[in-house]
N, C-alpha and C positions, 0 to 999 in steps of 0.2 A: 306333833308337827306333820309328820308324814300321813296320819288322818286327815290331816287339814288343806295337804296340798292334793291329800285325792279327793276330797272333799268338792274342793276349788275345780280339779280337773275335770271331774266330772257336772260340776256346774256349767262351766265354760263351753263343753261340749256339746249341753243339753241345749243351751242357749244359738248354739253353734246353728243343731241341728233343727231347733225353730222358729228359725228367720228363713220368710219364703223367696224363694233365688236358689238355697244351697239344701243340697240333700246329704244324709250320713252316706258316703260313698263305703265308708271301709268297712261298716258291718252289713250295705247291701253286697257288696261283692264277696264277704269271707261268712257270712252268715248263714248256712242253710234254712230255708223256713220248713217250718214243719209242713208236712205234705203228707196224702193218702190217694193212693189211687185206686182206684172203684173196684176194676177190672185189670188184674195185669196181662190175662190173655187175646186182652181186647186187641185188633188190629189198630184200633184208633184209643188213645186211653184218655179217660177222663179222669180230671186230676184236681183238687181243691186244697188249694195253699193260702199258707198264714198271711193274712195282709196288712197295709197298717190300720193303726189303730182308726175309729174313729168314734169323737166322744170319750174317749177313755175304753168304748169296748172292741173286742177283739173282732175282726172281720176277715172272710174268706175268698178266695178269687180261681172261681174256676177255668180250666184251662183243657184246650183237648192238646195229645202228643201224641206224633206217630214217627219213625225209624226203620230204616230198612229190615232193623230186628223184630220191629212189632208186625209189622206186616209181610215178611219171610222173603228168604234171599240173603240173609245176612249171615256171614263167614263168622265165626268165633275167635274171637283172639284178635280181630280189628278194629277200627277205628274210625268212625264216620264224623264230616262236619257237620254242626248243627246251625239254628237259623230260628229266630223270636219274629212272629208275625202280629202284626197290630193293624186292628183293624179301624175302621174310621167312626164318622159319626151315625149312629143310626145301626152299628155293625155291631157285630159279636165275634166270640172264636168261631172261624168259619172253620169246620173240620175239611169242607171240599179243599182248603187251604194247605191246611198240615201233610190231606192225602197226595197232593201233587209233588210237592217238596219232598217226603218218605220218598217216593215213585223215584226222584230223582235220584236219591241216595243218601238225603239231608236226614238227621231228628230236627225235628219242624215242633217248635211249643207256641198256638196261639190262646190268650188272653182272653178274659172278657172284662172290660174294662167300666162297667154300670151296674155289674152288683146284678150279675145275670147268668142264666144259664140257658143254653141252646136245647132243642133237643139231640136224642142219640142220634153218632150215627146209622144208616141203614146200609147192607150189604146184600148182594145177586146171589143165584146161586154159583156163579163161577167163583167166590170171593169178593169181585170188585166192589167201589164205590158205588151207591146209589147218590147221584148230585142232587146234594140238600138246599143249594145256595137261598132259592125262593124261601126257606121257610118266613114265615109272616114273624112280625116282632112279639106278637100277642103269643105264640107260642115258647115266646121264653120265660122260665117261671125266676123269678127274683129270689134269691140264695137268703137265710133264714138267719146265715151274718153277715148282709152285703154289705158294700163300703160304699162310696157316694157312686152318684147316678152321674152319665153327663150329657148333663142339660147345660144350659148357657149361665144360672145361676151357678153350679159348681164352677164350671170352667173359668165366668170371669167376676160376678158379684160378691165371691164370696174373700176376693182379696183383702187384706186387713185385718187384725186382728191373728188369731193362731193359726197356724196350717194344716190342720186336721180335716176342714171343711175346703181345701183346696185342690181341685183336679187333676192340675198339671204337677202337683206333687206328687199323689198318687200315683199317677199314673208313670212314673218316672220311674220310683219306689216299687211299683207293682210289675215292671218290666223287668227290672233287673233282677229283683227276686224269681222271676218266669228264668231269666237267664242263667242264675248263681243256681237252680235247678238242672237246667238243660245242663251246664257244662258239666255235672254232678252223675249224669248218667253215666254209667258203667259203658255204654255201647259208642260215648262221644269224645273225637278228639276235643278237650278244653281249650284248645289253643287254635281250633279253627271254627269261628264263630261268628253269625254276619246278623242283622236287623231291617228288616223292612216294614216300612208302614203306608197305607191306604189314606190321604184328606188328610183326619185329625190325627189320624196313623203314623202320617208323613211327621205332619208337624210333632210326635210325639218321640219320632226317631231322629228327627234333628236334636234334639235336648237327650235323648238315651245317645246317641253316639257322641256328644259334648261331654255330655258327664263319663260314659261308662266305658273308661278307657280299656276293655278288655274285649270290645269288639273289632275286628279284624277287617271288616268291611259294614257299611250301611246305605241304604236303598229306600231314601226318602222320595212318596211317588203322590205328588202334586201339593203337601204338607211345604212349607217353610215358616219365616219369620218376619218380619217387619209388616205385622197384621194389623198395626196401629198407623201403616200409613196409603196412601195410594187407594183402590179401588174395590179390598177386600171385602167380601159382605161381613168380615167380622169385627171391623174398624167400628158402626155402630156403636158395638157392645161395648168395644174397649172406649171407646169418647164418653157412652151414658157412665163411664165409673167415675168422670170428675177429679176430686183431688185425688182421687185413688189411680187414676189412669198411670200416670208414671210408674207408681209402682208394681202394677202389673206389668208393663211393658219390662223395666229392669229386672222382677222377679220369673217372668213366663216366657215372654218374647224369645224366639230362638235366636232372634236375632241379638241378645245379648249373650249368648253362649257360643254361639257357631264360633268364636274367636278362637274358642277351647280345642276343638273337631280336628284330630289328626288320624283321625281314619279315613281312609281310602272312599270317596261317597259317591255314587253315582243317582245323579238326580233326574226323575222322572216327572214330565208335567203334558201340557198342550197350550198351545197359542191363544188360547181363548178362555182360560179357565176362572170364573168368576171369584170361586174360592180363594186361590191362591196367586194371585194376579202376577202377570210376566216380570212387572216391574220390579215387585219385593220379591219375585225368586231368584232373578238376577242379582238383586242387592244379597241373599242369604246364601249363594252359593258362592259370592265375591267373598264373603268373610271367612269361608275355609281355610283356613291356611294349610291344610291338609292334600294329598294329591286328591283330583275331583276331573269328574267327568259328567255329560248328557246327553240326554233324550227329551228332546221337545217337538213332541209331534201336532202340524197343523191340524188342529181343531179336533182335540184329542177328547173323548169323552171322558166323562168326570161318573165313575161308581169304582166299587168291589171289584165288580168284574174286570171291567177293565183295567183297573190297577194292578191287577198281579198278571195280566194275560201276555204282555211284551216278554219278548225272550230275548230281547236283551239283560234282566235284570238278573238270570237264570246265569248267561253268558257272564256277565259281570262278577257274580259269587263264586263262578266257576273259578275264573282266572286268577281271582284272588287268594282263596280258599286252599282252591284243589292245582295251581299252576296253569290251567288250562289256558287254548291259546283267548288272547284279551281281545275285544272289542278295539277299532281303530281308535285311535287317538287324533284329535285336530286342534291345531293352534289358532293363534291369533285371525281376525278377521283384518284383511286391509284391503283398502278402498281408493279405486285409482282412475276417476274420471265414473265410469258404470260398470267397470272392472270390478270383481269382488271375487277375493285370495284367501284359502285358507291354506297351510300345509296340513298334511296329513301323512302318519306312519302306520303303515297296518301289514300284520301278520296274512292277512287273510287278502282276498282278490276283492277291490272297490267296482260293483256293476252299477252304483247310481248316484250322481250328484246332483244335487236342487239347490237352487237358492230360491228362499221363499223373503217375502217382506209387504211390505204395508204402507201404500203412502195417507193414510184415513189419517183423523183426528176422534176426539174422541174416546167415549169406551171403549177397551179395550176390548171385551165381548161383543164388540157390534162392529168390527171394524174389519174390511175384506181384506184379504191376502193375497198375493199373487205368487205363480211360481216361474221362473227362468230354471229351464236344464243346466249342467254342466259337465264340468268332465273333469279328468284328474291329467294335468300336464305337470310332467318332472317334479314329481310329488306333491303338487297342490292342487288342491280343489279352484277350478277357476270358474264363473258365470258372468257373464256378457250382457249388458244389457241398461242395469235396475238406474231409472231413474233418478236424478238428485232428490225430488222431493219424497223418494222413499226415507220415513224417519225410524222406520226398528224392520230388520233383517236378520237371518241366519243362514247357514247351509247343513243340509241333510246329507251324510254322510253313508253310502247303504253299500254292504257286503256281499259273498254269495251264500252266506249265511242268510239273506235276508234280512240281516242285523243292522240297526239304524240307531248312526249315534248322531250329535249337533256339534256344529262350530258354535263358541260364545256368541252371543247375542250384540247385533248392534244396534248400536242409539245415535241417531245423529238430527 
């Protein structure tokens, strides 16, 4: 009998874990994957861990990490936070990435999430980094057990049927084991640990900070969910899957998970950004029920680069992580004739406020913006001015930090 009900238990769980929507969370988080690192006295280490299966065969996912211990300055007997980087589409582990974050004080582990690997890094003679960002795609050579690639077949054609040839599982799967890694380091506090992701990045850190309730902070930057509806260019793909569309939306879509998200998120985009259109980031960042905060800057450009280059997102990890002082906080947006009110609490001295908005129709990529100054009276952010037939508005919120965070978004 007792054969039988583990028999049973263990069926249930397998079935558990391959219906696509749910990932095994309890053996990604207590499971170490088997790992070798190349170089341990590398200042940047490369690192190739066990991933999931696919096909039945075993596959490997390389990763670069750096630490304030890897690349010198670090006290023995202490405790640094760490932080999983994911890069977007088109992207690899970017080591420039890991080295900025080490710099800070962070273990920094990014991924590569195509069954790839970068080249090394390179270093000066003083030590420092040589910035690799350029290197060309053709120079990453394809790992000898990579797991799936992502192209738009993995990501969205291959829903149905078993979830071995499925992307956004992987890559869920593949995060967390980067993470059940990180916290594993000898040199990292386990208990201070944050996620950021670039585009597909973004969107792959909404669904890792959903699921992987052992993150402490996440920093989705222009990624969300509800991509199946409004003006994303990835609505397409999700429409061409027909009777299958639904089920990729309730199995992928962040937007059926962010329900889950009680981690502290601070959301990164631009006013214009085709990818990940204003409308469904608003919808994905209203389904947190978690505390949550942004940064929506007009006409913000959409790469690598500029996804990790805001130092608000640094500011953000900080305060969370390490206590430091937090980013201003802004509430509600109200509207009172061309009046437009937000309040605002902040640690730090406010030297800028904007109200921007849009009276266009229209795509949302083609659609001008204007900006009205404002000021901060008796705690609020006030601006004077915006027309009724303005229909989507916010206000920019700027410190002496140079730090710029948004009021919610409105719609009228």
């Amino acid at each position: 009998m007792r054969i039988l009900t583990l028999l049973l238990t263990l069926t249930v769980t397998s079935m558990a874990e391959d219906k696509a929507g749910t990932w095994p969370v309890k053996r990604l988080q207590t499971e170490v994957p088997e790992y070798r690192i190349e170089d341990e006295a590398a200042p940047i280490q490369s690192i190739l861990y066990a991933g999931e299966p696919v096909g039945g065969g075993a596959t490997e996912v390389f990763a670069f990490y750096a630490s304030p211990k890897t690349i010198g300055g670090f006290k023995e007997g202490t405790k640094v936070p760490g932080i999983v980087l994911i890069h977007g589409g088109g992207g690899t582990a970017f080591s420039d990435w890991v080295w900025m974050w080490a710099k800070r004080g962070y273990a920094a582990i990014a991924m590569d999430l195509s069954g790839r690997r970068p080249p090394a890094p390179q270093f000066d003679e003083n030590g420092e980094k040589v910035p690799d960002f350029a290197h060309k795609k053709e120079l990453r050579v394809r790992l000898d057990k990579a797991g799936l690639d992502h192209t738009h077949k993995e990501k969205f054609d291959s829903i149905g049927g078993g979830i071995d040839d499925d992307w956004p599982y992987h890559t869920v799967c593949n995060v967390m084991k980067a993470h059940t890694i990180l916290r594993n380091m000898p040199e990292v506090d386990s208990e201070k640990t944050a996620v950021t992701g670039i585009s597909w990045g973004g969107y792959s850190t909404c669904l890792s900070a959903s699921i992987d309730d052992r993150f402490k902070a996440a920093v989705p930057v222009y990624g969300c969910g509800f991509l199946h509806e409004g003006e994303s260019v990835q609505k397409p793909s999700i429409d061409a899957l027909g009777d299958r569309r639904q089920a990729w939306v309730d199995a992928y879509d962040p937007g059926s998970h962010l329900g889950k998200c009680e981690t502290p998120t601070f959301w990164v985009n631009g006013t214009h950004d085709q990818h990940y259109v204003l409308d469904s980031y608003h919808k994905s960042y209203s389904r947190v029920p978690g505390p949550k905060s942004w940064r929506i800057e007009p006409r913000m450009r959409h790469s690598h680069g500029a996804g990790w280059e805001p130092k608000e997102i640094g500011l953000f990890v900080d305060s969370i992580l390490l206590g430091a002082i937090p980013l201003p906080k802004v509430g509600q947006l109200t509207v009172d004739g061309g009046k437009v009110k937000a309040p605002v609490s902040s640690e730090t001295a406010i030297t800028k406020v904007e109200l921007h908005y849009t009276e266009d129709d229209g795509r949302r990529t083609e659609r001008k913006w204007k900006m009205i100054p404002g000021k901060i009276v008796d705690g609020e952010a006030v601006a004077d001015g915006m027309p009724e037939s303005a229909n989507t508005f916010l206000m920019t919120i700027t410190d002496e930090r140079d730090a710029m965070v948004t009021s919610p978004i409105g719609f009228q």
